[in-house]
Wavefront OBJ file of the C-alpha trace (Angstrom):
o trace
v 0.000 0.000 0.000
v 1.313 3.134 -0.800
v 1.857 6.343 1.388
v -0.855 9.042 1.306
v 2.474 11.370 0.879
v 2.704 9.669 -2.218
v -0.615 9.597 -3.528
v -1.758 12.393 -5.774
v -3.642 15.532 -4.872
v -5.054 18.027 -7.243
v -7.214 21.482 -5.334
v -9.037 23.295 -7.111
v -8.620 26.176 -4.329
v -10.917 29.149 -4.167
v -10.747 29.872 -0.258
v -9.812 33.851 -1.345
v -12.047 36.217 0.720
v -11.092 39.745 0.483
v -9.119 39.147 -2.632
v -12.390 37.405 -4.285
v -14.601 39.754 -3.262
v -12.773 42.927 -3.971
v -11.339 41.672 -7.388
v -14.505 39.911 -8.560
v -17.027 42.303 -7.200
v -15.071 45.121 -6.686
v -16.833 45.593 -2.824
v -14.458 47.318 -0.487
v -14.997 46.328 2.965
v -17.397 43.817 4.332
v -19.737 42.597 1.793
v -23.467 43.026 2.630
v -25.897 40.339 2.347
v -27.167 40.216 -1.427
v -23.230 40.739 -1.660
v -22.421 37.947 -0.030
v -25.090 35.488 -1.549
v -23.329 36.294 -4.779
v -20.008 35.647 -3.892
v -21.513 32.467 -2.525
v -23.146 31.375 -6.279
v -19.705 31.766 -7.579
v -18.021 29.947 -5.624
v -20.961 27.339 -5.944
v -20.284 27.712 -9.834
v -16.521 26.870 -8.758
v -17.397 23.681 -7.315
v -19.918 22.279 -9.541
v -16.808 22.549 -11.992
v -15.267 20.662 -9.783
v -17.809 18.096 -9.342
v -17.959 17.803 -13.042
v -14.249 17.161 -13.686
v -14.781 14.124 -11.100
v -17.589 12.706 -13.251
v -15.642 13.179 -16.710
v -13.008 10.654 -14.753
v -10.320 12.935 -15.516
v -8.840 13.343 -12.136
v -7.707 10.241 -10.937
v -9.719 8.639 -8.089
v -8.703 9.770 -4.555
v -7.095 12.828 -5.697
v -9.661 15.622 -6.479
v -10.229 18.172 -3.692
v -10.855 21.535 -2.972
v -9.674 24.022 -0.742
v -13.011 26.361 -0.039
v -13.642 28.854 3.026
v -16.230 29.083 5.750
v -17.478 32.309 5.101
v -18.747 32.030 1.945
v -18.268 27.993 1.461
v -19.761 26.449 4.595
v -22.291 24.731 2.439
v -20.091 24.218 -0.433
v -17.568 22.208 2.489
v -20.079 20.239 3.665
v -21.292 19.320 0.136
v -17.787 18.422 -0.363
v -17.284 15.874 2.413
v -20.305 14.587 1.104
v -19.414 13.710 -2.652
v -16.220 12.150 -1.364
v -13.819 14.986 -2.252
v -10.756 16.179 -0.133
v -11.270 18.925 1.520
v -8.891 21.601 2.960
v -10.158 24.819 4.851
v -7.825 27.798 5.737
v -7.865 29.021 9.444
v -5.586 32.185 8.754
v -7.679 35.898 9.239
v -8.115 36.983 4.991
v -5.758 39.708 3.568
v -3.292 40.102 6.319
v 0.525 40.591 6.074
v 1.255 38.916 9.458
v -0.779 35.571 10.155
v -3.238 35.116 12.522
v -5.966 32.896 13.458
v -9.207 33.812 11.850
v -11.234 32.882 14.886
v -8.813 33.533 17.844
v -8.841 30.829 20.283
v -12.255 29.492 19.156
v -10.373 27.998 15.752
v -10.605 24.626 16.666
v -14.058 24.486 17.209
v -14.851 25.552 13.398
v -11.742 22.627 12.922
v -13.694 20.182 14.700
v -17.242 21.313 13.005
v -16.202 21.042 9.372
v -14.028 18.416 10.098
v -11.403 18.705 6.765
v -8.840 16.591 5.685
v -6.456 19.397 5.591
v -6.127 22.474 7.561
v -4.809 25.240 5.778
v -2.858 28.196 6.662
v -1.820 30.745 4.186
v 1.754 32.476 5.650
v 3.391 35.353 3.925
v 7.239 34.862 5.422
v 10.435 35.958 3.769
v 13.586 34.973 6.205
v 15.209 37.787 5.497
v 12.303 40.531 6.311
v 10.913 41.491 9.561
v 12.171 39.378 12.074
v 10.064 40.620 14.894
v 6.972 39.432 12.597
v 9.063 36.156 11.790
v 9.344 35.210 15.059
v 5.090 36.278 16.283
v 4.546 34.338 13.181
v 6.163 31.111 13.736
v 5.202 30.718 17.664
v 1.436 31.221 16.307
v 2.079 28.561 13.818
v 3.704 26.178 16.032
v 0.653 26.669 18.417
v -1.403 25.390 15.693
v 0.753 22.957 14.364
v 0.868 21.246 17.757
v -3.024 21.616 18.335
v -3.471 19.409 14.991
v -0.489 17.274 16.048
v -2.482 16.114 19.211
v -5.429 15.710 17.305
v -4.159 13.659 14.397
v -5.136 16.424 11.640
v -3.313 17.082 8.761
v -1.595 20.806 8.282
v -1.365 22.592 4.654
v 1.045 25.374 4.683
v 0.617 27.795 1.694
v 3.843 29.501 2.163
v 4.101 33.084 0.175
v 7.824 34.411 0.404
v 7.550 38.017 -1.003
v 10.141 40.242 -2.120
v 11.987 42.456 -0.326
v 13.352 45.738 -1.401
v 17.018 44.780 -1.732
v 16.168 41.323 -2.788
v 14.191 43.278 -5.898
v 16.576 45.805 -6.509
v 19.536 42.458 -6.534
v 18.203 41.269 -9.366
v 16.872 44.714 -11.338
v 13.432 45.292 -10.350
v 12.935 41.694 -11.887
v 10.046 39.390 -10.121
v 10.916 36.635 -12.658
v 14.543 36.782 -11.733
v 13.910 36.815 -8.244
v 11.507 33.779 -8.565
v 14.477 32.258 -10.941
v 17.836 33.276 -8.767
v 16.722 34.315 -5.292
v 13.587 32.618 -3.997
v 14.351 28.906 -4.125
v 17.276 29.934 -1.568
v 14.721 31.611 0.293
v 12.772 29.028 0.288
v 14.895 26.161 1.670
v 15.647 28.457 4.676
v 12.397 28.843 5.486
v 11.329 25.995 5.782
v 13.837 24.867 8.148
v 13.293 28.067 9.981
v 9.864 26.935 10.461
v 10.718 23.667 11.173
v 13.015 23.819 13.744
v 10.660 25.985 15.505
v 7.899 23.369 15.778
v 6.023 24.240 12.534
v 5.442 20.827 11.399
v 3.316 20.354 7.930
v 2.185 17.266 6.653
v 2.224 19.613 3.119
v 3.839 22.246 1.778
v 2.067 24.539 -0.739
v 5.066 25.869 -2.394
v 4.987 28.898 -5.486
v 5.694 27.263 -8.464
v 9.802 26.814 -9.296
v 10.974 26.930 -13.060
v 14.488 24.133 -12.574
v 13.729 20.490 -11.558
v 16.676 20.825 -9.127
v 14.757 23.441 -7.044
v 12.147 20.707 -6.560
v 14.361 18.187 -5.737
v 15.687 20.501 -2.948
v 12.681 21.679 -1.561
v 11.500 18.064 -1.071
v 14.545 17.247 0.536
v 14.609 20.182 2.750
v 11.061 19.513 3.984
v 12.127 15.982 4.310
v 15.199 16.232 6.853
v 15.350 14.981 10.084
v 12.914 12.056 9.331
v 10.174 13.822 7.942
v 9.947 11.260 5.304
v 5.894 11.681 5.053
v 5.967 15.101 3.946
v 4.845 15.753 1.101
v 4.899 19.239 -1.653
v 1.827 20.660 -4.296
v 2.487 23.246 -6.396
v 1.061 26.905 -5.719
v -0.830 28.455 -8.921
v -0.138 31.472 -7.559
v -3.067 33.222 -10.145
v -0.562 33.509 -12.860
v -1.139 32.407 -16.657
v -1.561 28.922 -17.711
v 1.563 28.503 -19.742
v 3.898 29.804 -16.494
v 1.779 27.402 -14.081
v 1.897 24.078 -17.023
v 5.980 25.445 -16.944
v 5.745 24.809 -13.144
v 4.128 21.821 -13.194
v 6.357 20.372 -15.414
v 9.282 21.357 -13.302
v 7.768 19.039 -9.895
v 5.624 16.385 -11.607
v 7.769 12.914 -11.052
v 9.716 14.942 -8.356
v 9.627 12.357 -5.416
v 7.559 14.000 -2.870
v 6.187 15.748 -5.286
v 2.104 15.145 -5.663
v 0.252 17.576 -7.622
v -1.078 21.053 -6.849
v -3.418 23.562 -5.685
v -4.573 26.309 -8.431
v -7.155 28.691 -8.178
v -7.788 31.955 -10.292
v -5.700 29.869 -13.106
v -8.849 28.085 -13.740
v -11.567 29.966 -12.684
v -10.980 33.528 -13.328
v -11.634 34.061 -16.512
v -15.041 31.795 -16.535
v -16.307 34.199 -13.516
v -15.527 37.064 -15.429
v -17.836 35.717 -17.963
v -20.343 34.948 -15.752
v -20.496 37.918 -14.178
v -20.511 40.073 -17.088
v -23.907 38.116 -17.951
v -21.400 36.599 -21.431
v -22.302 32.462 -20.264
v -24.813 31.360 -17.502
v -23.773 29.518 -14.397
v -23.478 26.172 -16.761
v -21.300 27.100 -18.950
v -18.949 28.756 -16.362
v -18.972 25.567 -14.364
v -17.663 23.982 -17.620
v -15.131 25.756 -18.843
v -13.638 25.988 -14.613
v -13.800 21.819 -15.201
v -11.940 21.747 -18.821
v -9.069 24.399 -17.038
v -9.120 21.745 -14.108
v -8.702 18.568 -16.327
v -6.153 20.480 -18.509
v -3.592 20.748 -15.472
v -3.839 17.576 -14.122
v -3.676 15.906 -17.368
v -0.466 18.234 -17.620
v 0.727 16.993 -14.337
v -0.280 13.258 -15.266
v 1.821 13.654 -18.372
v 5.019 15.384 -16.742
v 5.141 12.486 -14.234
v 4.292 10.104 -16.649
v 7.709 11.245 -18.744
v 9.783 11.541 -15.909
v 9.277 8.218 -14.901
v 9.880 6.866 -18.115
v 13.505 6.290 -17.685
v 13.619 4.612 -14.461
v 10.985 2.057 -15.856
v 13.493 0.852 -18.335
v 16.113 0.310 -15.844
l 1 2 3 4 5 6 7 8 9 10 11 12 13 14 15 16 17 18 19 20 21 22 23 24 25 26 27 28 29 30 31 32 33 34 35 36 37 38 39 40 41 42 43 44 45 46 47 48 49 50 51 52 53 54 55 56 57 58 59 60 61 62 63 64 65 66 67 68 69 70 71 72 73 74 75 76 77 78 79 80 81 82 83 84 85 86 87 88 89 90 91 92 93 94 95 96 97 98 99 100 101 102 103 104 105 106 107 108 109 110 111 112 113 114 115 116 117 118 119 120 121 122 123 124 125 126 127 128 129 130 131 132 133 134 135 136 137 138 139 140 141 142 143 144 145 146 147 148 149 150 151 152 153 154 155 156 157 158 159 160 161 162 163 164 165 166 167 168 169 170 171 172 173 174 175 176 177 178 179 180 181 182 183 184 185 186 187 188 189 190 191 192 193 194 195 196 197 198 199 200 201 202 203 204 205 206 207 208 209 210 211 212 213 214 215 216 217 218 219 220 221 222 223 224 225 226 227 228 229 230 231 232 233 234 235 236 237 238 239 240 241 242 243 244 245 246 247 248 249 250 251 252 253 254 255 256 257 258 259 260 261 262 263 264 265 266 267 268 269 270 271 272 273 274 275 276 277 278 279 280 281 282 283 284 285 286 287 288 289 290 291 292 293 294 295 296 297 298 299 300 301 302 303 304 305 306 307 308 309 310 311 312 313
């Protein structure tokens, strides 16, 4: 029987709050109540895509999930647990620069209500910014990460390492050299940072890294000191479909390596639509399932080829 860390899992992930209702909608502040029932039927619209790329036997079986919020997915998670689909939930507060719980000490009471098979934490954390934040940060985390420890639940860590100044100005104003040249390096020290100061994910939601060997590394940084379970999924992190495919190529067959978790990538631009009154809810819902297929038949492909080799040793 093989591991679960080895197993794949592809999220569609539409857990944005702030971000979804502000870009979508364009509402500043808290939505109000027609507001929010519209933010809801997208998100429904989101997960009947889903839903539909499980019945077109794309994804393979066990590995379809989705990563979908309380506030304006409560139904949508429950639905999910329901059709047999993973489910992952963040417990980070929406739009902040430091982390914090959403629900203060009450979190593990919404844990224990929706009961998913990942809990998710989105951390913005770059080991060379604030350190003051660094260090609020990861004693918060490692709260957490014991909390689900005890408890036998699984931890998702979205982990977000964004730019600083000098790091930008290193490599001429350049985000695409930074993600190239800088952030992998980053990357490895954080998550030993995090590590060694009880931060303990099952899996690592990691932005997308354009060289194999970056993969490689990160697996085998999240790996030391017998954390041989742990597992990576690529991060879409909203950007086009030919950068995320690129990304995907880079980890698929990657040991430790399992799939992903993508959001705008594939729903965006059908929501758009949708909202703009160009296709109904149907339509919308199909073209979010087609995007879905697409990058795990991508992934599929990319493992499929990397593996080729070793299967004619």
């Amino acid at each position: 029987m093989s591991r679960e860390s080895d197993r794949p899992l592809y999220l569609l992930a539409f857990d944005h709050r702030a971000s979804f209702s502000k870009g979508l909608f364009g509402i500043s502040g808290r939505p109000q109540e027609e507001q929010k029932r519209r933010i809801s039927l997208a998100k429904r619209i989101i997960f009947e895509g889903a839903l539909r790329a499980v019945a077109e036997g794309t994804i393979p079986e066990g590995a379809a999930g989705i990563l979908v919020d309380e506030e304006f997915g409560g139904r949508i998670a429950r639905d999910a647990r329901r059709q047999g689909l993973a489910l992952a939930m963040p417990v980070e507060k929406s739009g902040q620069a430091e982390f914090e719980l959403e629900f203060g000490d009450a979190f593990g009471a919404h844990i224990e209500d929706f009961d998913p098979d990942y809990v998710k934490v989105l951390v913005r954390y770059n080991p060379e910014g604030n350190h003051a934040m660094n260090l609020r940060q990861a004693s918060r985390l490692a709260h957490l990460s014991q909390w689900l420890k005890e408890r036998r639940r699984k931890f998702l860590f979205e982990l977000l390492i964004p730019a600083e100044p000098s790091q930008l100005a290193f490599v001429g104003g350049k985000t695409d050299r930074y993600d190239r040249e800088v952030r992998p390096r980053l990357l490895l020290q954080t998550i030993r940072e995090l590590n060694a100061s009880g931060v303990e994910p099952e899996v690592w939601k990691i932005e997308g890294l354009d060289a194999r060997a970056d993969c490689e590394a990160a697996v085998a940084a999240a790996r030391e000191a017998g954390r041989s379970d742990v597992s990576c999924i690529v991060l879409g992190r909203g950007a086009d479909d030919k950068r995320v495919e690129a990304w995907l190529q880079a980890a698929a067959g990657v040991p430790g390596y399992r799939g992903f978790a993508i959001g705008r990538t594939l729903w965006w631009d059908a929501l758009v639509a949708w909202r703009d009154g160009v296709v109904d809810e149907k339509e919308a819902a199909k073209r979010i399932a087609a995007k879905y297929c697409h990058m795990a038949r991508v992934y599929e492909r990319a493992s499929e080829s990397a593996m080729a080799p070793l299967k004619q040793l």
